[in-house]
MARVO-214512 format. One record per residue (C-alpha): residue in one letter; chain; x, y, z; residue number from 0. Coordinates in steps of 0.05 Angstrom, whole numbers, plus 5000, padded with zeros to 4 digits. Each point is the difference from the previous one (the first is absolute). Layout:
+---+---+------+-------+------+-----+
! r ! c ! east ! north !   up !   k !
+---+---+------+-------+------+-----+
! A ! A !    X !     Y !    Z ! NUM !
...
+---+---+------+-------+------+-----+
//
This chain:
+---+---+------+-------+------+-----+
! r ! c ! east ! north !   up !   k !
+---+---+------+-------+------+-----+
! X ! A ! 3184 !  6382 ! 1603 !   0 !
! X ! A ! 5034 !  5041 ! 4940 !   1 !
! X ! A ! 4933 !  4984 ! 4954 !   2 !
! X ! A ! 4952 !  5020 ! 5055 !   3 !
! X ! A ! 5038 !  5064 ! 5020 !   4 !
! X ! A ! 5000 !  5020 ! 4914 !   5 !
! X ! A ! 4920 !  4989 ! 5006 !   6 !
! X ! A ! 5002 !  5040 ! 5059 !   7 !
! X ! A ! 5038 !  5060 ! 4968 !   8 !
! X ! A ! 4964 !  4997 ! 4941 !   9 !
! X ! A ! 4929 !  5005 ! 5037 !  10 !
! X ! A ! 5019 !  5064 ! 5030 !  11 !
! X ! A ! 5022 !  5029 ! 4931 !  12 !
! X ! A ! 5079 !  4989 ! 5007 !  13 !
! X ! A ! 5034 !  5008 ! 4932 !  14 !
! X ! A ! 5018 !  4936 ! 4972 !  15 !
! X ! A ! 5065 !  5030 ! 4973 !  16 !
! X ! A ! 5018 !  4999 ! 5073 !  17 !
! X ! A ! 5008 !  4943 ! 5052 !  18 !
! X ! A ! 5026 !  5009 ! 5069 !  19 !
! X ! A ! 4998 !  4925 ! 5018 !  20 !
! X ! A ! 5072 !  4992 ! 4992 !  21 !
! X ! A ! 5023 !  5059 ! 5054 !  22 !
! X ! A ! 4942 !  4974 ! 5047 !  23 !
! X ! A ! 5036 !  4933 ! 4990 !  24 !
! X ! A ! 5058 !  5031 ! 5015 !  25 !
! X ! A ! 4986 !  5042 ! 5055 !  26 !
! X ! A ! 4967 !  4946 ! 5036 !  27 !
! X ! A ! 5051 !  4947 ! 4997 !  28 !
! X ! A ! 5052 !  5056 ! 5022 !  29 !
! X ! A ! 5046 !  4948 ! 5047 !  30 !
! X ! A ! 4984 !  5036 ! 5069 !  31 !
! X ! A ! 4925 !  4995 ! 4990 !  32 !
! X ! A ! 4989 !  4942 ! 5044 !  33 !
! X ! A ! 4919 !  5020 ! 5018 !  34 !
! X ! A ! 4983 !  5051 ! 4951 !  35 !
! X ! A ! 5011 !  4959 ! 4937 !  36 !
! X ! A ! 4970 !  4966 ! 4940 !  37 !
! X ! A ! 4969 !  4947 ! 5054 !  38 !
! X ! A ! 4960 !  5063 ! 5034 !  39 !
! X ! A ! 4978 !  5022 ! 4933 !  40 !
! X ! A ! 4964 !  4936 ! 4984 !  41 !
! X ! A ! 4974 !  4993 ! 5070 !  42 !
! X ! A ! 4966 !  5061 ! 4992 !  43 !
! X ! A ! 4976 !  4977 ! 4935 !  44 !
! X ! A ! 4966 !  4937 ! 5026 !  45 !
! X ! A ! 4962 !  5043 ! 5053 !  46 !
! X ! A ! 4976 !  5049 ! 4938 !  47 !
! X ! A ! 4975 !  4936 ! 4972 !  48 !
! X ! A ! 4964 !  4993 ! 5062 !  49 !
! X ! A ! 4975 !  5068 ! 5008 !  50 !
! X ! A ! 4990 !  5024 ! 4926 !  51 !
! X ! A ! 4922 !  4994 ! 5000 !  52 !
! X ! A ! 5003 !  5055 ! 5064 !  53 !
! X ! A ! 5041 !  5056 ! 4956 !  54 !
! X ! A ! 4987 !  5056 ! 4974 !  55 !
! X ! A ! 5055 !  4999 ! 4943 !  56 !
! X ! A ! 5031 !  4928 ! 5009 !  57 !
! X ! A ! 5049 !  5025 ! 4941 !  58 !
! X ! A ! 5027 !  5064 ! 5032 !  59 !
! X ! A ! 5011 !  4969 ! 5063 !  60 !
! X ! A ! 5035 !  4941 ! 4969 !  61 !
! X ! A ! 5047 !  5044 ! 4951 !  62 !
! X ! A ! 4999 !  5041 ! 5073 !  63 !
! X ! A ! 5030 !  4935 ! 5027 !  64 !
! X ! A ! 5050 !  4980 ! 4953 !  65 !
! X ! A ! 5035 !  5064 ! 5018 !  66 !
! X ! A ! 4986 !  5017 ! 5061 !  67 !
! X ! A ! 5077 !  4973 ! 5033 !  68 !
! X ! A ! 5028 !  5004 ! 4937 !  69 !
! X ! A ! 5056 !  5055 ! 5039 !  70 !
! X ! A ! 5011 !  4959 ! 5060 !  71 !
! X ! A ! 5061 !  5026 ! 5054 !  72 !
! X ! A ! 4985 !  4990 ! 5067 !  73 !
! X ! A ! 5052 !  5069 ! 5013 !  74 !
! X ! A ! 4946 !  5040 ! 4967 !  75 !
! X ! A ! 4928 !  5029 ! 5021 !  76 !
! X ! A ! 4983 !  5018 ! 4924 !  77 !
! X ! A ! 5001 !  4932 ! 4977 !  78 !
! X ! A ! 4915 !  5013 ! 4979 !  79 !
! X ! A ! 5020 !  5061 ! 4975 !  80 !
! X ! A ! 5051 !  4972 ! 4945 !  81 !
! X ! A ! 4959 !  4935 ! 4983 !  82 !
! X ! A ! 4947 !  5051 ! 4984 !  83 !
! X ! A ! 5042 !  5049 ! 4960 !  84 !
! X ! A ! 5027 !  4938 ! 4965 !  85 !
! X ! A ! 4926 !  4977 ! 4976 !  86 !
! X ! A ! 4981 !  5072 ! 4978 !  87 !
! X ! A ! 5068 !  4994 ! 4957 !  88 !
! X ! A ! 4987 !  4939 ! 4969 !  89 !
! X ! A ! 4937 !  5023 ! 4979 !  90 !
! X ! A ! 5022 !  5067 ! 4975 !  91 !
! X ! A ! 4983 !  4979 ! 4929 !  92 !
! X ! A ! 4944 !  4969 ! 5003 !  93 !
! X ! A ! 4919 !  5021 ! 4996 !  94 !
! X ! A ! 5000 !  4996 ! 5073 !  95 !
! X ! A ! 4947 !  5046 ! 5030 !  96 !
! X ! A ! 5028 !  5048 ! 5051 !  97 !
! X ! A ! 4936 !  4980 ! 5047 !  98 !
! X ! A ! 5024 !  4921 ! 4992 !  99 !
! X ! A ! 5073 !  5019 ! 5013 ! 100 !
! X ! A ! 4981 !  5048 ! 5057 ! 101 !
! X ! A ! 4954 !  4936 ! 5032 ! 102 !
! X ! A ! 5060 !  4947 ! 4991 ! 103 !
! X ! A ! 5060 !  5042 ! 5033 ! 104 !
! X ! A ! 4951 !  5017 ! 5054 ! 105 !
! X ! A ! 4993 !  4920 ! 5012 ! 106 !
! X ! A ! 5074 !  4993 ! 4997 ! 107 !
! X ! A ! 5007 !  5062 ! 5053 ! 108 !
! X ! A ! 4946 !  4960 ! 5037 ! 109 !
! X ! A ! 5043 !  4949 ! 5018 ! 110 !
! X ! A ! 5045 !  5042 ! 5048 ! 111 !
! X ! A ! 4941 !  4982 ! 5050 ! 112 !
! X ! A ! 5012 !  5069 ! 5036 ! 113 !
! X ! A ! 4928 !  5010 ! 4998 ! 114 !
! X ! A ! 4925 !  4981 ! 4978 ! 115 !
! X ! A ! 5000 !  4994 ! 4923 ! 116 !
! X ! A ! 4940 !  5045 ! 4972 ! 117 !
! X ! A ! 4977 !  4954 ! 4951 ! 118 !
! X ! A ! 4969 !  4936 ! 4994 ! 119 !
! X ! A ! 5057 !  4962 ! 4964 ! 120 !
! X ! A ! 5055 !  5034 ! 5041 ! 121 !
! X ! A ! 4974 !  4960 ! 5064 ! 122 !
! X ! A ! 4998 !  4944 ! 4953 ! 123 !
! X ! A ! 5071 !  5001 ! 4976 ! 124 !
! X ! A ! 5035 !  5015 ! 5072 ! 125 !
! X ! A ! 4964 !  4941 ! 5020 ! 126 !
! X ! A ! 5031 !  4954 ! 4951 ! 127 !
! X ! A ! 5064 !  5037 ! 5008 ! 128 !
! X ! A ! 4993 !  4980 ! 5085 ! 129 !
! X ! A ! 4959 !  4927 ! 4985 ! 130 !
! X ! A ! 5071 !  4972 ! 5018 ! 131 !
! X ! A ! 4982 !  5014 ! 5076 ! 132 !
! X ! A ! 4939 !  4943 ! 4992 ! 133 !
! X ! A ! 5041 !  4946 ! 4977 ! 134 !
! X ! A ! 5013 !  4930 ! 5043 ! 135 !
! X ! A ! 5065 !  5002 ! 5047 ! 136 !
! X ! A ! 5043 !  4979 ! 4961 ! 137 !
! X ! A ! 4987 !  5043 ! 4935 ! 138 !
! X ! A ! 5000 !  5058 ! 5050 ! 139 !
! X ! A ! 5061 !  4986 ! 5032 ! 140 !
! X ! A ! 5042 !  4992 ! 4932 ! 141 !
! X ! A ! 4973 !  5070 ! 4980 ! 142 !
! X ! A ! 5024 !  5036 ! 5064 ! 143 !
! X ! A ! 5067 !  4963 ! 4994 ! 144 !
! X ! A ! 4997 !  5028 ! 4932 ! 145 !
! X ! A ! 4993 !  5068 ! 5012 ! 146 !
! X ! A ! 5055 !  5001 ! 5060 ! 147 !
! X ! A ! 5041 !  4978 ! 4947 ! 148 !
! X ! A ! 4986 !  5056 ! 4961 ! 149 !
! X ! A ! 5016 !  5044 ! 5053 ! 150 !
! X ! A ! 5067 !  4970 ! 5016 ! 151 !
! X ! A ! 5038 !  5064 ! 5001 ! 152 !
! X ! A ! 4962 !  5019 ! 5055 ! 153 !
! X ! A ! 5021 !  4987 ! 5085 ! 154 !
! X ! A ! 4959 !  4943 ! 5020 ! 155 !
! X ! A ! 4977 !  5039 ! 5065 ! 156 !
! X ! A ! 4969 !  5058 ! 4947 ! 157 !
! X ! A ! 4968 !  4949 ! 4958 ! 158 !
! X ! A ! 4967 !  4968 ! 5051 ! 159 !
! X ! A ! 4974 !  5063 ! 5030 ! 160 !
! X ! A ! 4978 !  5028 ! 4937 ! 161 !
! X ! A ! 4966 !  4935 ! 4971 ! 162 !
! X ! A ! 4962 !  4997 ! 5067 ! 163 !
! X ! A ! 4980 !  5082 ! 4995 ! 164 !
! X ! A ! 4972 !  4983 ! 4929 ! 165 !
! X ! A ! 4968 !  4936 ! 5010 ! 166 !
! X ! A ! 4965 !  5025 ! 5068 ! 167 !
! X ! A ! 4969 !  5062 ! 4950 ! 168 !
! X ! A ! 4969 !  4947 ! 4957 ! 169 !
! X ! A ! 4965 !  4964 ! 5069 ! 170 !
! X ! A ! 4983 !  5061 ! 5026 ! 171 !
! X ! A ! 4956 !  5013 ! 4944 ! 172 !
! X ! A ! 4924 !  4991 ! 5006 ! 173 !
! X ! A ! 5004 !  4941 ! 4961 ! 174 !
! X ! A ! 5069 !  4981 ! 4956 ! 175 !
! X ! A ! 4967 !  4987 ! 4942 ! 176 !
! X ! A ! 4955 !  5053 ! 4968 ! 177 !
! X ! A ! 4960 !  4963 ! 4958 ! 178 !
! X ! A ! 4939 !  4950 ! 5026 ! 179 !
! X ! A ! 5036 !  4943 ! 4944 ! 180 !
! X ! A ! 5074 !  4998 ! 5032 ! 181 !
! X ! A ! 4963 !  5013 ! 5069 ! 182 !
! X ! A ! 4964 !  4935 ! 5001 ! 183 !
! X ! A ! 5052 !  4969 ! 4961 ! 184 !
! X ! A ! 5066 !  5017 ! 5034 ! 185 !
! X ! A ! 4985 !  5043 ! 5063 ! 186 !
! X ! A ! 5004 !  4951 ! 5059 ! 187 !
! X ! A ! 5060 !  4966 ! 4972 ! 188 !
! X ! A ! 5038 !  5063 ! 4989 ! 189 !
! X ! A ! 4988 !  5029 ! 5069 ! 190 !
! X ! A ! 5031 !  4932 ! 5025 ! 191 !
! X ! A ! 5058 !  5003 ! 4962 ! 192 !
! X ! A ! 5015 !  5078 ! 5017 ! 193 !
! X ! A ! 4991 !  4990 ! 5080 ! 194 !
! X ! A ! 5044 !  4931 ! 4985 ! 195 !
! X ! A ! 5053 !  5049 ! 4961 ! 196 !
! X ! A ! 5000 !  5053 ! 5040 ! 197 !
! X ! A ! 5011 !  4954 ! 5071 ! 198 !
! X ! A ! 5063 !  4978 ! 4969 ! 199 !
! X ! A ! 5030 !  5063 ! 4982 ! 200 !
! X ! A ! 4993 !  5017 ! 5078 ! 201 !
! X ! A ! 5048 !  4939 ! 5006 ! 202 !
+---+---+------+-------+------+-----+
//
């Protein structure tokens, strides 16, 4: 993954002086990641794969991807916010374009899912980031384990209500994909596992 994410920061004009690889590494195999780790990077990477021929700017969104949980702490609502800041700092000496910066720490703010990204590639991206919800049973079932793991320093009673206020947002959406591609390809599933998710958290 280290020689695909170099060819990725060198196609949107990072400086080859400078390679962030090794704090991504870092940051993603912090020990109390147990969901928003290295294995959700390359997830999302096999569903660009997928999707690539349907983006705008398949190399923004990817460099946009790399980073976009690179500051992960489940205590803190700017988590976006720093991942971003952390991408525009890596690429402070570089030949970066302010437009191409601008478009890949909008992506990364995308994936807050608070609302209806404004571009093309933004629906694209908060649909990989959420293409966990399509997955079979069991792959589903790991992930929300996963994530109350990450959330262990929080009252099981609170986490359950909260997980279920979050996860009924995303069914209560017209549709919880937002692109036609993860639609057809993950939609059914994913409202299955949600309503399946959400039942036991009333338990």
């Amino acid at each position: 993954m280290s020689q695909r994410f170099s060819d990725c920061w060198k196609n949107v004009g990072g400086s080859p002086l400078v390679n962030p690889w090794g704090f991504l590494f870092d940051f993603y195999n912090e020990k109390d990641r147990a969901y928003h780790n290295m294995d959700h990077i390359l997830q999302g990477l096999k569903e660009i794969d997928l999707a690539k021929k349907f983006l705008e700017k398949p190399s923004e969104l990817e460099l946009a991807w790399y980073f976009h949980d690179a500051i992960y702490d489940p205590k803190r609502k700017d988590n976006e916010e720093k991942s971003a800041e952390f991408l525009r700092a890596t690429l402070n000496s570089s030949s970066v374009s302010n437009d191409r910066l601008k478009t890949m720490k909008q992506l990364i703010l995308d994936t807050k899912h608070l609302e209806v990204p404004k571009t093309y590639d933004g629906k694209f991206i908060c649909d990989i980031d959420l293409s966990i919800f399509g997955k079979s049973e069991i792959i589903y079932n790991k992930y929300a384990e996963n994530i109350r793991k990450e959330y262990l320093g929080v009252p099981l009673k609170d986490y359950k209500a909260h997980r279920a206020e979050v996860l009924k947002r995303f069914l209560e959406r017209p549709a919880i994909y937002y692109t036609e591609f993860f639609s057809q390809r993950y939609g059914e599933v994913a409202r299955k596992n949600l309503e399946r998710e959400i039942e036991s958290l009333s338990q």
